[in-house]
SEDRENKOL-339431 format. One record per residue (C-alpha): y, z, x. Coordinates in steps of 0.05 Angstrom, whole numbers, padded with zeros to 5 digits, always signed. Layout:
YZX...
END
This chain:
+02259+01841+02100+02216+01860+02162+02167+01919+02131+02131+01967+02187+02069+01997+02136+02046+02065+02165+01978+02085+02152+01931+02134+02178+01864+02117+02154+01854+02052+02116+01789+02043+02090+01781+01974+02059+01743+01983+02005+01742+02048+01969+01789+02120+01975+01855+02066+01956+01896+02082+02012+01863+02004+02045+01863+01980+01982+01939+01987+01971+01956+01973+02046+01913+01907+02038+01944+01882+01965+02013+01906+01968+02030+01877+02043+01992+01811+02016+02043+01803+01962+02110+01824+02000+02093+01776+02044+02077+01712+01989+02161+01747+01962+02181+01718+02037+02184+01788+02075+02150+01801+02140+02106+01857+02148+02063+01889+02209+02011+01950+02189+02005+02001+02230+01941+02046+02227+01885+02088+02251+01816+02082+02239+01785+02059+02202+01833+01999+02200+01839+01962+02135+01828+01884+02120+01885+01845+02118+01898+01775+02091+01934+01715+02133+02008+01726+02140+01994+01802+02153+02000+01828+02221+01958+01891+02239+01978+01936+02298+01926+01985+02311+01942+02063+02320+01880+02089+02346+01858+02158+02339+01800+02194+02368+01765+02169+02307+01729+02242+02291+01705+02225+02219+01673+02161+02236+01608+02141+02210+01552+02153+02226+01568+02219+02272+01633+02260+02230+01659+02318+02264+01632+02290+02324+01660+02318+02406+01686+02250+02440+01677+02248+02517+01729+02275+02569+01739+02201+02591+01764+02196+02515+01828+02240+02514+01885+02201+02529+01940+02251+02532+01960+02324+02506+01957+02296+02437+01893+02275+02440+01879+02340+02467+01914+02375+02398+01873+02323+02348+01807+02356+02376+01824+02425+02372+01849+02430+02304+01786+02385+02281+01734+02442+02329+01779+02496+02279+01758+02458+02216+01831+02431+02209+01846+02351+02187+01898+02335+02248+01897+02263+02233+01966+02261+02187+01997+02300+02239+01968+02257+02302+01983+02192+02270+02046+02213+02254+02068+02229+02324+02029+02166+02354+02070+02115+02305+02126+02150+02315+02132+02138+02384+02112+02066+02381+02171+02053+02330+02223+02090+02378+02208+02027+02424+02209+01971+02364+02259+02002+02318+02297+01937+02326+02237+01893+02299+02239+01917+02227+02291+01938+02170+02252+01981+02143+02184+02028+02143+02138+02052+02092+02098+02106+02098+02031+02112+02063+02019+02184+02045+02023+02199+02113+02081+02249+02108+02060+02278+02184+02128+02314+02226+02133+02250+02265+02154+02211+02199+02221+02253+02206+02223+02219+02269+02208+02154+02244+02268+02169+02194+02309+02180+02242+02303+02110+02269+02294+02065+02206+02303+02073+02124+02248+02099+02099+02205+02096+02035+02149+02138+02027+02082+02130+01976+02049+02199+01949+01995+02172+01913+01988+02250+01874+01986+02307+01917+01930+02338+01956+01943+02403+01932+01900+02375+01869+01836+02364+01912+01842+02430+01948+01851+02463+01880+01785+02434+01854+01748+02434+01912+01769+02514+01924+01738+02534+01845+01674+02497+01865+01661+02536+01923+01597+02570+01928+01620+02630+01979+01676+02662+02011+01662+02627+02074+01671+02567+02042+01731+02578+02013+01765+02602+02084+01736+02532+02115+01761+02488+02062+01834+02524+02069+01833+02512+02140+01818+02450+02123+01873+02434+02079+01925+02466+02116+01968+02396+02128+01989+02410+02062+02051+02450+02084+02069+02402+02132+02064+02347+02089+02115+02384+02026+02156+02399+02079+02169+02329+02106+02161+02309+02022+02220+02346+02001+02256+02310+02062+02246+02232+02039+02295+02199+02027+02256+02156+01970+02185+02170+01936+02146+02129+01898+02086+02143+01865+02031+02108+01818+02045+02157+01741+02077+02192+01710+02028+02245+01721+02029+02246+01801+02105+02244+01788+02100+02319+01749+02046+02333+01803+02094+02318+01867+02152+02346+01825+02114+02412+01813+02064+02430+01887+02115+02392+01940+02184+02414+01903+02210+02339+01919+02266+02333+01869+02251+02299+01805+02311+02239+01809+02286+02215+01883+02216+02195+01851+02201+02128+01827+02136+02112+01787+02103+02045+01810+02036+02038+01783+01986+01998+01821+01957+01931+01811+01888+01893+01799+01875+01836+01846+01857+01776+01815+01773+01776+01839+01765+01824+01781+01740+01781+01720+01691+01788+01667+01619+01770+01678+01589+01707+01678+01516+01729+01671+01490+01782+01617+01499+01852+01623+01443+01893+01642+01416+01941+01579+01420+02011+01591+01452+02003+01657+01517+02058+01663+01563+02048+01736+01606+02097+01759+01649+02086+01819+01674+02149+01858+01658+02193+01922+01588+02232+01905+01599+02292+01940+01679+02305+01918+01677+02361+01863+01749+02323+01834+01709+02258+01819+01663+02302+01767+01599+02264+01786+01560+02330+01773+01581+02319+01701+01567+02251+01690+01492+02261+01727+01479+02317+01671+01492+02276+01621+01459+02227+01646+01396+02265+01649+01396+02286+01592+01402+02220+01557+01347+02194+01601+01302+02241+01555+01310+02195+01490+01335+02127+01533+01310+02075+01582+01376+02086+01629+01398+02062+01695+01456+02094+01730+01492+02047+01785+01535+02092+01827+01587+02053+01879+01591+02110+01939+01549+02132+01991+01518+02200+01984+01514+02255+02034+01439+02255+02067+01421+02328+02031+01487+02329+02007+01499+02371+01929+01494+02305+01898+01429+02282+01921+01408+02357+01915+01423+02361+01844+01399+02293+01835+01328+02325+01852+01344+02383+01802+01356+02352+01740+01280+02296+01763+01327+02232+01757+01316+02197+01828+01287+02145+01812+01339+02124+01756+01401+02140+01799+01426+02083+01844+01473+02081+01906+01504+02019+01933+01560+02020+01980+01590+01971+02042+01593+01910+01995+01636+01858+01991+01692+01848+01937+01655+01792+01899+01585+01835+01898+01630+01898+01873+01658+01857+01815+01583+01832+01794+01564+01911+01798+01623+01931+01746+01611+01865+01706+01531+01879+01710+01538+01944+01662+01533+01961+01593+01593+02011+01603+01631+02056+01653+01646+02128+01672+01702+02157+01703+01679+02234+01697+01737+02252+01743+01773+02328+01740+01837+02291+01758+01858+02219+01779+01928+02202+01810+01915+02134+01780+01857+02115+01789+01849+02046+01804+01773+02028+01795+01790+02050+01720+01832+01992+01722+01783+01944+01762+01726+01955+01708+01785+01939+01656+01794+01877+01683+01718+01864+01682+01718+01868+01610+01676+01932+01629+01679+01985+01557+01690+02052+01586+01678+02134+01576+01736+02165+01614+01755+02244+01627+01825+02255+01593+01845+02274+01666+01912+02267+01715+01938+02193+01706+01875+02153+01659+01894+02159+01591+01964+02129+01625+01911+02069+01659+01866+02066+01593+01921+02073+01541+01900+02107+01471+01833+02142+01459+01796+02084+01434+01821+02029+01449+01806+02012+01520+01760+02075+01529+01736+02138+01498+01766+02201+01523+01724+02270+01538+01744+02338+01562+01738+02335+01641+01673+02378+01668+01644+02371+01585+01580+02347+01598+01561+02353+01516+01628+02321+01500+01604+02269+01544+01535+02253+01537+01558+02238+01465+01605+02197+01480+01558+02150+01517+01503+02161+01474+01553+02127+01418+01578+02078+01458+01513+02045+01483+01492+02046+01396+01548+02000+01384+01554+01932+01419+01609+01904+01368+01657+01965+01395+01637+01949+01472+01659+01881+01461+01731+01899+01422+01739+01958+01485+01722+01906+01537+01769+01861+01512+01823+01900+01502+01814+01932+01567+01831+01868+01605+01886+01848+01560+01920+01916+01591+01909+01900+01647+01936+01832+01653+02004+01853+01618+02005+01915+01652+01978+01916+01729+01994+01865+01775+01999+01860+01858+02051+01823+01850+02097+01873+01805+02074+01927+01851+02106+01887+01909+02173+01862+01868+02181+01942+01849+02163+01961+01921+02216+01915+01959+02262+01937+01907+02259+02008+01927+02263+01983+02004+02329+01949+01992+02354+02016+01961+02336+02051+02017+02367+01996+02065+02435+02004+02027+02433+02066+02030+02449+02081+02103+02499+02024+02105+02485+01954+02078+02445+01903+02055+02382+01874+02103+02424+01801+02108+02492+01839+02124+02445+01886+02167+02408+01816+02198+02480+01785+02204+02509+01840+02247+02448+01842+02295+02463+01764+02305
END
């Protein structure tokens, strides 16, 4: 089949949307399809075979100047035009601009593919690009999640009326939702999730859980005593990093501790703020913008792992630190006891936002080195019988060719009429 893969931000190597676009097109295209990636910034990194055609936006979140006012010269057209707006009225246009943009490239290469796939997108102009081609669409767990977190941790009123503004693509995208003609999603849990906040009926959602790519592999060199690594935006009140750095602190009281965390902080941000609070700056680590091979030595380099998240679609660094033979302390949270399997055996499960419940589970988990080793083990046995690319793509291109029947044929009866 000929695959058009919509995205509209693609970040290589964390927030999973690159990481999926990057892995999943990689093994459609070792099954024998074709398939081109469309996206906006920032684009993803794509492996030979894949072709990337690039959907630039006005790039408004970009590093190092977010919510930044491009130049006159910049705007393009009346959509450009829109995109700034919405952003100067605290709104996130870029599902919606993408959306349009993509849409109107595909009304000129409709003929080119059999088939699109859009990447949480779910923007109005994905009706259009429904219109033109069969169409599967990814929900990796619903938004309406974050903006229910992020809403109970806000300090004030006006906060509260910023971060609604904020999230207000959320109607548009359950609307266009409930209009797909196929879902697929990563659990069972995002499954109840989409079911439940986008009202997408229950029998048109398929649950796909995501792979591991092969770099992930137990360490070669010894772990580092009393290091801990957790892996997961510092500033996002969902990723329960607050938790995990109270914990910490207060194990740091009785035990020589280092704590490795793969993200990049906001400069004054609540993270390095409370980081201050709680004295533990010069125990807490960042590193962030490495490659894939230094990110596998960081998860093999620990004595064990957190996840303190409030809720996880799947969360697929759980599964990364698996495969590193990595022992972990997990929140019992969205999808990861369906990643980590029984409370136990792959991990130890805590009450999300328990920062008692957790420091105890750590604090028994670093006093027991036999355990580590059975949890580490078992870990990547999971993950080898459980998560792979290339079931991810056999599943995916299964789901296309439903799709393709669908509205009238197979792709080779569809590829022998166009000849």
């Amino acid at each position: 089949m000929r695959i058009a893969m919509l995205s509209y931000r693609s970040k290589p190597h964390c927030g999973g949307q690159g990481v999926y676009v990057r892995h999943l097109s990689r093994e459609l295209v070792a099954l024998g399809h074709e398939v081109e990636v469309f996206s906006g910034q920032p684009y993803p990194e794509l492996d030979e075979g894949v072709v990337l055609t690039e959907v630039p936006s006005l790039d408004l979140y970009r590093e190092p100047d977010p919510f930044r006012t491009p130049h006159p010269r910049e705007l393009r057209d009346l959509l450009d035009v829109s995109e700034v707006l919405e952003m100067w009225t605290a709104g996130f246009p870029e599902p919606r601009t993408f959306s349009r943009r993509v849409a109107r490239l595909l009304a000129q290469r409709a003929g080119d593919f059999d088939v699109a796939h859009d990447n949480q997108v779910l923007g109005h102009g994905m009706r259009d690009v429904a219109a033109l081609l069969p169409l599967v669409t990814s929900i990796h767990h619903p938004i309406t999640v974050d903006r229910r977190v992020d809403l109970a941790a806000a300090p004030s009123w006006r906060r509260r009326l910023t971060l609604r503004r904020w999230y207000s693509f959320l109607r548009m995208q359950g609307t266009v939702a409930r209009a797909a003609e196929r879902v697929v999603t990563v659990s069972e849990s995002s499954r109840r999730d989409i079911v439940r906040d986008f009202g997408v009926a229950d029998e048109r959602i398929q649950v796909i859980p995501l792979g591991v790519d092969d770099v992930f592999v137990p360490p070669t060199a010894p772990r580092v005593p009393g290091r801990l690594v957790a892996m997961a935006s510092a500033d996002a009140p969902m990723k329960g990093i607050a938790t995990l750095l109270e914990a910490f602190a207060k194990l740091r009281t009785e035990r020589d501790l280092e704590l490795v965390l793969v993200t990049r902080p906001l400069a004054g941000g609540r993270t390095e703020q409370l980081i201050d609070q709680l004295g533990i700056r010069d125990h807490v680590r960042f590193v962030h913008g490495i490659s894939d091979a230094e990110l596998v030595e960081v998860m093999g380099s620990a004595e064990l792992a957190c996840v303190p998240s409030l809720y996880e679609g799947f969360s697929l660094p759980t599964a990364e630190l698996m495969a590193c033979e990595t022992p972990l302390v997990v929140s019992r949270a969205g999808a990861i006891p369906e990643v980590v399997g029984p409370d136990g055996e792959c991990a130890d499960l805590v009450t999300p936002g328990d920062v008692g419940e957790l420091e105890h589970a750590i604090a028994a988990l670093l006093d027991d080195p036999e355990r580590r080793a059975r949890m580490g083990a078992a870990g990547r046995r999971r993950v080898l019988e459980r998560f792979s690319w290339r079931a991810v793509a056999e599943a995916t291109a299964a789901a296309y060719e439903d799709v393709v029947r669908a509205r009238g044929g197979a792709p080779e009866e569809q590829e022998d009429a166009r000849c």
